[in-house]
C-alpha positions as a Python dict, from the first residue, in 0.01 Angstrom:
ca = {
    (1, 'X'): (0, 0, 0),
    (2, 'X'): (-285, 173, -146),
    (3, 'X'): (-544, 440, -24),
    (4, 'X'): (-858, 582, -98),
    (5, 'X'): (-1013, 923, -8),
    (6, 'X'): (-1354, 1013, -11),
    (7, 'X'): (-1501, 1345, 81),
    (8, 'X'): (-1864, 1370, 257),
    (9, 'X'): (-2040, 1679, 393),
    (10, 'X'): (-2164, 1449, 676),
    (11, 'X'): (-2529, 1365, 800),
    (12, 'X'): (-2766, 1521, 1053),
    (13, 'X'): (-2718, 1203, 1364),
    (14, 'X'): (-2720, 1258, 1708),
    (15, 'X'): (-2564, 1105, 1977),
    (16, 'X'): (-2676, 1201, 2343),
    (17, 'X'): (-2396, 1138, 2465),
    (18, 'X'): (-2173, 1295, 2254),
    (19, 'X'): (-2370, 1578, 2134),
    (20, 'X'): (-2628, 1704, 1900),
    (21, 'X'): (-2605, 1830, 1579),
    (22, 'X'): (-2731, 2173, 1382),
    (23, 'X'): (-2676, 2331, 1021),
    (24, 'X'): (-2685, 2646, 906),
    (25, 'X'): (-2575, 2843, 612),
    (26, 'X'): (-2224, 3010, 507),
    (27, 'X'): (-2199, 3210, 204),
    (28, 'X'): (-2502, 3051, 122),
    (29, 'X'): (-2425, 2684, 169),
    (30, 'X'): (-2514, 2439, 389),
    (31, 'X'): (-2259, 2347, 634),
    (32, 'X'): (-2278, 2154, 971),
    (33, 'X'): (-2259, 2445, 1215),
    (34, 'X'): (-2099, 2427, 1575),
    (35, 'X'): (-2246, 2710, 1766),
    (36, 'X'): (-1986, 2903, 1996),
    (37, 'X'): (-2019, 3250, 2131),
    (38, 'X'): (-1652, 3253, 2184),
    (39, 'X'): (-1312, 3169, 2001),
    (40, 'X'): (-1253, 2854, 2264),
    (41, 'X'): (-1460, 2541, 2030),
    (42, 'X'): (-1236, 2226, 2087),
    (43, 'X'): (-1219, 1885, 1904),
    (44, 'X'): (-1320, 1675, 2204),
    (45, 'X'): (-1396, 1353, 2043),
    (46, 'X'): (-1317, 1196, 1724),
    (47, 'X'): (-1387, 802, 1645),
    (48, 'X'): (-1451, 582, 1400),
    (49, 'X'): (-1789, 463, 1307),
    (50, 'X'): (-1818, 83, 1203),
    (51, 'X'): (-2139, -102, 1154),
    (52, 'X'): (-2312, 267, 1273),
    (53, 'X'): (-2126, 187, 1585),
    (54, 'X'): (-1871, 420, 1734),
    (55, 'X'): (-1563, 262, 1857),
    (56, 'X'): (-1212, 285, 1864),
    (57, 'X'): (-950, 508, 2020),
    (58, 'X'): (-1058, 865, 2080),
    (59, 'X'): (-842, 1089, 1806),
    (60, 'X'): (-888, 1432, 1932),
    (61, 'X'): (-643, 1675, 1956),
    (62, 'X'): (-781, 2002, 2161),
    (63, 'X'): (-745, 2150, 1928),
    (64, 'X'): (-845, 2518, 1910),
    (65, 'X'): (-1103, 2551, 1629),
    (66, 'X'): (-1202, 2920, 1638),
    (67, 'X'): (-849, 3086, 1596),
    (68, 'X'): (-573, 3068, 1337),
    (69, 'X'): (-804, 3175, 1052),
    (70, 'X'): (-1002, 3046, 782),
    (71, 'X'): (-980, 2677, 672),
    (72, 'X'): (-792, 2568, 1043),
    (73, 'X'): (-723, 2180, 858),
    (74, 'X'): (-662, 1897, 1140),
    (75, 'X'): (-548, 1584, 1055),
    (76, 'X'): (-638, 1242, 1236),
    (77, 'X'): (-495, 909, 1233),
    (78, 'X'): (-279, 770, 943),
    (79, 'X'): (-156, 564, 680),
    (80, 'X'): (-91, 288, 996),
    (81, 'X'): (-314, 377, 1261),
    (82, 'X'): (-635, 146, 1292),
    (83, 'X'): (-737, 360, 1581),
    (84, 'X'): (-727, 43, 1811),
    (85, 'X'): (-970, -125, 1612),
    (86, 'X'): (-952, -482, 1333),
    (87, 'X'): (-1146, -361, 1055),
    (88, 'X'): (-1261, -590, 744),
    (89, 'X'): (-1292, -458, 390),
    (90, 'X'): (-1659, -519, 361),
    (91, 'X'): (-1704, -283, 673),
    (92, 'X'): (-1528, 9, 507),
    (93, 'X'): (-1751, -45, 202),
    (94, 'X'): (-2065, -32, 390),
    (95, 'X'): (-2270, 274, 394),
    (96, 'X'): (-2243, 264, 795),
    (97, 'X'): (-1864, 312, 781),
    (98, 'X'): (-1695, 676, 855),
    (99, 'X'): (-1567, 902, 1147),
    (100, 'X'): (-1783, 1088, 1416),
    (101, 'X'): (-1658, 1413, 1498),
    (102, 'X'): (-1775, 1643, 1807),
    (103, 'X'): (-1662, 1963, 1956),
    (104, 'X'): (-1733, 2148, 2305),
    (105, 'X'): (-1764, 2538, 2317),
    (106, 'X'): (-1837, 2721, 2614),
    (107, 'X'): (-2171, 2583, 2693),
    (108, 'X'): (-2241, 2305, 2424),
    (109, 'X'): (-2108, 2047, 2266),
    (110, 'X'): (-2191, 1907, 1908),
    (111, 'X'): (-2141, 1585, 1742),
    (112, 'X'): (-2159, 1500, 1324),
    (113, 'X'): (-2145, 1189, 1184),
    (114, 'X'): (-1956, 1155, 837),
    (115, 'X'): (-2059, 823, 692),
    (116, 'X'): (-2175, 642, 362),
    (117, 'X'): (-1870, 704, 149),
    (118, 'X'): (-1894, 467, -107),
    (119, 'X'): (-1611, 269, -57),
    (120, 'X'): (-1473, 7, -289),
    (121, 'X'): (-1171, -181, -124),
    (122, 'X'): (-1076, -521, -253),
    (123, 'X'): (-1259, -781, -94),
    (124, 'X'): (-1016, -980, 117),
    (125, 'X'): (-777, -677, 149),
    (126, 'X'): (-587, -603, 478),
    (127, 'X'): (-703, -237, 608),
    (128, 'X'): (-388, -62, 733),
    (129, 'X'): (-484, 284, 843),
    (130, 'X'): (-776, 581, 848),
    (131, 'X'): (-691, 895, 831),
    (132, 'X'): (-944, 1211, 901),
    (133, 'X'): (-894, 1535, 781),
    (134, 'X'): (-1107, 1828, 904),
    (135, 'X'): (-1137, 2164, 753),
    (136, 'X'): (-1305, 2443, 1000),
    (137, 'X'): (-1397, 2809, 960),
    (138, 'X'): (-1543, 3058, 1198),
    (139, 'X'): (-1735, 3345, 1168),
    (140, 'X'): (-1829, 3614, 1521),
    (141, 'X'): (-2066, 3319, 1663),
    (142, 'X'): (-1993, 2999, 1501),
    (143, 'X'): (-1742, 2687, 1395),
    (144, 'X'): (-1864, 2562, 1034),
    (145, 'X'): (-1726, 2216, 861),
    (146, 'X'): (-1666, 2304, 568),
    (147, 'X'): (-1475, 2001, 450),
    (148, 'X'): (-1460, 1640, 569),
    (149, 'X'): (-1178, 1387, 425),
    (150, 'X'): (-1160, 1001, 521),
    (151, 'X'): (-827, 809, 372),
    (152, 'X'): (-821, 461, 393),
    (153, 'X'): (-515, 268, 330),
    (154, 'X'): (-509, -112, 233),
    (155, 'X'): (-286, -402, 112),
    (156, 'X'): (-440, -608, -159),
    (157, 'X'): (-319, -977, -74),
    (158, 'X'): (-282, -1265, -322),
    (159, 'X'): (-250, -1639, -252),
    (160, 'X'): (-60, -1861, -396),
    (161, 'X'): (-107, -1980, -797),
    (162, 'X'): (-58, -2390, -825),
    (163, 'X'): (-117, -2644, -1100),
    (164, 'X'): (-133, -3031, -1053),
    (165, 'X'): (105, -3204, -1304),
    (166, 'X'): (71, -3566, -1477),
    (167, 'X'): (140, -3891, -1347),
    (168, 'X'): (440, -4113, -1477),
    (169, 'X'): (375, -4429, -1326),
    (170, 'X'): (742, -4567, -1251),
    (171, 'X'): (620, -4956, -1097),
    (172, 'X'): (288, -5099, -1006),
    (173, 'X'): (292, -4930, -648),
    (174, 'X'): (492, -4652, -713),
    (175, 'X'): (393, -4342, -852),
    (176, 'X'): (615, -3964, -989),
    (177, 'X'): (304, -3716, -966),
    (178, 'X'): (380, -3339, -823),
    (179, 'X'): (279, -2937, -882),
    (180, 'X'): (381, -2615, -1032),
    (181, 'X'): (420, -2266, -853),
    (182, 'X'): (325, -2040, -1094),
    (183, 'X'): (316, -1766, -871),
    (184, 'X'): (392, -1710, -498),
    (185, 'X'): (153, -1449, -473),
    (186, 'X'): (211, -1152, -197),
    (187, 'X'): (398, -1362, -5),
    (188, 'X'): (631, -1644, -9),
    (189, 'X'): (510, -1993, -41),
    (190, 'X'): (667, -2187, 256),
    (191, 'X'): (529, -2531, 166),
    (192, 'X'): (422, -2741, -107),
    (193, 'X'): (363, -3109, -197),
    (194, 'X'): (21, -3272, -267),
    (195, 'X'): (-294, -3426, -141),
    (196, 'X'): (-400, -3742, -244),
    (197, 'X'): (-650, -4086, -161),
    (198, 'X'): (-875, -4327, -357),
    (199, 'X'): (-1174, -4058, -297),
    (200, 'X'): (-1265, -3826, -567),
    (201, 'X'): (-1379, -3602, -379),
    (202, 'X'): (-1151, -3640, -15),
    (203, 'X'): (-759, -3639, -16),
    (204, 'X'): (-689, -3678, 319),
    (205, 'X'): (-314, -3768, 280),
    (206, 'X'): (-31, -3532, 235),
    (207, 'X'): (324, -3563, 129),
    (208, 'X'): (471, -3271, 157),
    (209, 'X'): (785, -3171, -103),
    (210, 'X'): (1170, -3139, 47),
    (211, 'X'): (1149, -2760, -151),
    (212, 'X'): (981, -2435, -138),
    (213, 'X'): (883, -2135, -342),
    (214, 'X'): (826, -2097, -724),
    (215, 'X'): (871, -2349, -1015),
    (216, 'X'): (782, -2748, -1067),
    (217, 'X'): (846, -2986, -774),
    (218, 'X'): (855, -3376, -811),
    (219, 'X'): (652, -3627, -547),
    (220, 'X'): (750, -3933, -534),
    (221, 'X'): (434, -4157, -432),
    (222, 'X'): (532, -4525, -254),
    (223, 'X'): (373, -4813, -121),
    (224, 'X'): (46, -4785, -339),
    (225, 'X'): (-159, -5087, -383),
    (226, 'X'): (-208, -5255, -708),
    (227, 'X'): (-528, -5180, -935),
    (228, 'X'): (-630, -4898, -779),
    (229, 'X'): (-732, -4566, -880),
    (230, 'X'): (-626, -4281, -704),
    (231, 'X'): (-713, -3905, -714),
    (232, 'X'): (-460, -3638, -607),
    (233, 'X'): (-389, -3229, -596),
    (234, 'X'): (-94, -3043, -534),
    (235, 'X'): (-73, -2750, -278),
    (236, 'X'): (119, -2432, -219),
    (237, 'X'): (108, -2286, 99),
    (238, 'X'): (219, -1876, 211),
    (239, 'X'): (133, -1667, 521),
    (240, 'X'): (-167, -1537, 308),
    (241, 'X'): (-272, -1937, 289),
    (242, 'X'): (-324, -2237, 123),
    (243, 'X'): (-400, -2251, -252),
    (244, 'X'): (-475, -2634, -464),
    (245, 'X'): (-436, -2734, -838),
    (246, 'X'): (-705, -2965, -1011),
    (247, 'X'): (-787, -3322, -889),
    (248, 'X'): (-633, -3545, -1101),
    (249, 'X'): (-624, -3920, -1106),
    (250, 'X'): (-442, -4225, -1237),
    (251, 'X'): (-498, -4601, -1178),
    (252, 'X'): (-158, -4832, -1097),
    (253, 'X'): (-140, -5154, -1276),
    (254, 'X'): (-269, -5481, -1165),
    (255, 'X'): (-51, -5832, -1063),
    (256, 'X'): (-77, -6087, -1385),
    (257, 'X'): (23, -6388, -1194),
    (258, 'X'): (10, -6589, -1515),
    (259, 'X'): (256, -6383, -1707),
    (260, 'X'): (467, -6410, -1357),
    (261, 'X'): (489, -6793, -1397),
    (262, 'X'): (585, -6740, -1733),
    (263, 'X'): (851, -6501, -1630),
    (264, 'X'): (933, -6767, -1387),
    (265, 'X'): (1005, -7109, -1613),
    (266, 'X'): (1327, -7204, -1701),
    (267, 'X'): (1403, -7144, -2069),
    (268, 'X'): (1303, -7368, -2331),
    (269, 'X'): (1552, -7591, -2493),
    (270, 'X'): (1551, -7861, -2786),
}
């Protein structure tokens, strides 16, 4: 499992329904600003943002923002929360991917949007968790963000690696072909064999092989006709799915029904 963290002072969005935003200065820098005229500013929603949506499960705390000092850090979500939500890799690289935070004070609540990370997750990789981490300070009047953390942890999957191997043609209609599992990947490979069919391009029938996971497996191919080509590619199969070697071919040998009759007379004697 891997993460990535990405820090992002957030951008000026509102969201009726959640609040409005403001900024103002601290120590002279520019910091989204939650106006209070009281120590009693709570986290009252925190979501995740995908495709400039907000969904997901609601991560707020109540937590009390204008006491226990300067830098009050909150942490939200984890390493294996998904906050109710399926997300892709390609949505956590988008710009429009990222948290929405909003707190109430006595009269007012306001909402900030944290979003366009740059994010550069494997494509294909399964998203574990988001985690949030909030960094507050207070001054007489006001709740300022001063820092704004997003986490995301991933799994980068791999599918199986297969070769096809060479024929050895054992009789006219029968046929040793078969594969190689070079590497099972993330997970293990629970099937293998090979595809095969007179159409270069379609191999529509399977036989699958009697043994599973990594090395060379043997497939015996039966009942083949006689002077025909035939195009085949082995397969290795995990949870992560199905992986194929090159299309290979080989033609079986044709019936010589002269040389048969000569096989057939009776030996020659003087």
């Amino acid at each position: 499992m891997s993460s990535t963290g990405n820090t992002n002072a957030g951008s000026e969005a509102n969201n009726s329904s959640i609040g409005v935003t403001a900024w103002s200065r601290l120590n002279d820098a520019l910091y989204p600003l939650v106006p209070v005229k009281d120590a009693n500013a709570t986290d009252t929603s925190v979501r995740l943002l995908v495709g400039g949506v907000v969904v997901g499960d609601n991560k707020a705390q109540g937590v009390d923002l204008g006491t226990g000092g300067p830098g009050i850090v909150t942490t939200y979500g984890g390493s294996t929360d998904l906050w109710g939500q399926t997300i892709t890799s390609g949505e956590v690289n988008s710009s429009d991917f990222g948290v929405v935070f909003s707190c109430t004070g006595s009269t007012v609540s306001q909402y900030l949007e944290l979003s366009s990370f740059g994010f550069s997750i494997p494509e294909g990789a399964n998203i574990d968790g988001v985690k949030f981490i909030s960094t507050t300070e207070t001054n007489s009047t006001n709740v300022f963000m001063l820092g704004a953390t997003v986490n995301v942890y991933y799994t980068v999957t791999t599918p199986p690696v297969v070769s096809t191997t060479t024929t050895s043609l054992l009789k006219k209609t029968i046929a040793r072909v078969g594969g190689n599992v070079t590497s099972e990947g993330t997970n293990p490979v629970t099937e293998r064999g090979i595809y095969y069919g007179t159409d270069e391009f379609t191999q529509a029938t399977k036989i699958d092989s009697t043994t599973t996971g990594e090395g060379a497996f043997p497939i015996i191919m039966r009942g083949l006709t006689a002077d025909t080509t035939y195009y085949y590619k082995a397969y290795a199969t995990s949870t992560i799915g199905t992986s194929y070697g090159d299309v290979l071919s080989f033609t079986t040998g044709g019936n010589c029904p002269v040389l048969d009759a000569l096989y057939a007379l009776p030996p020659f004697t003087n």
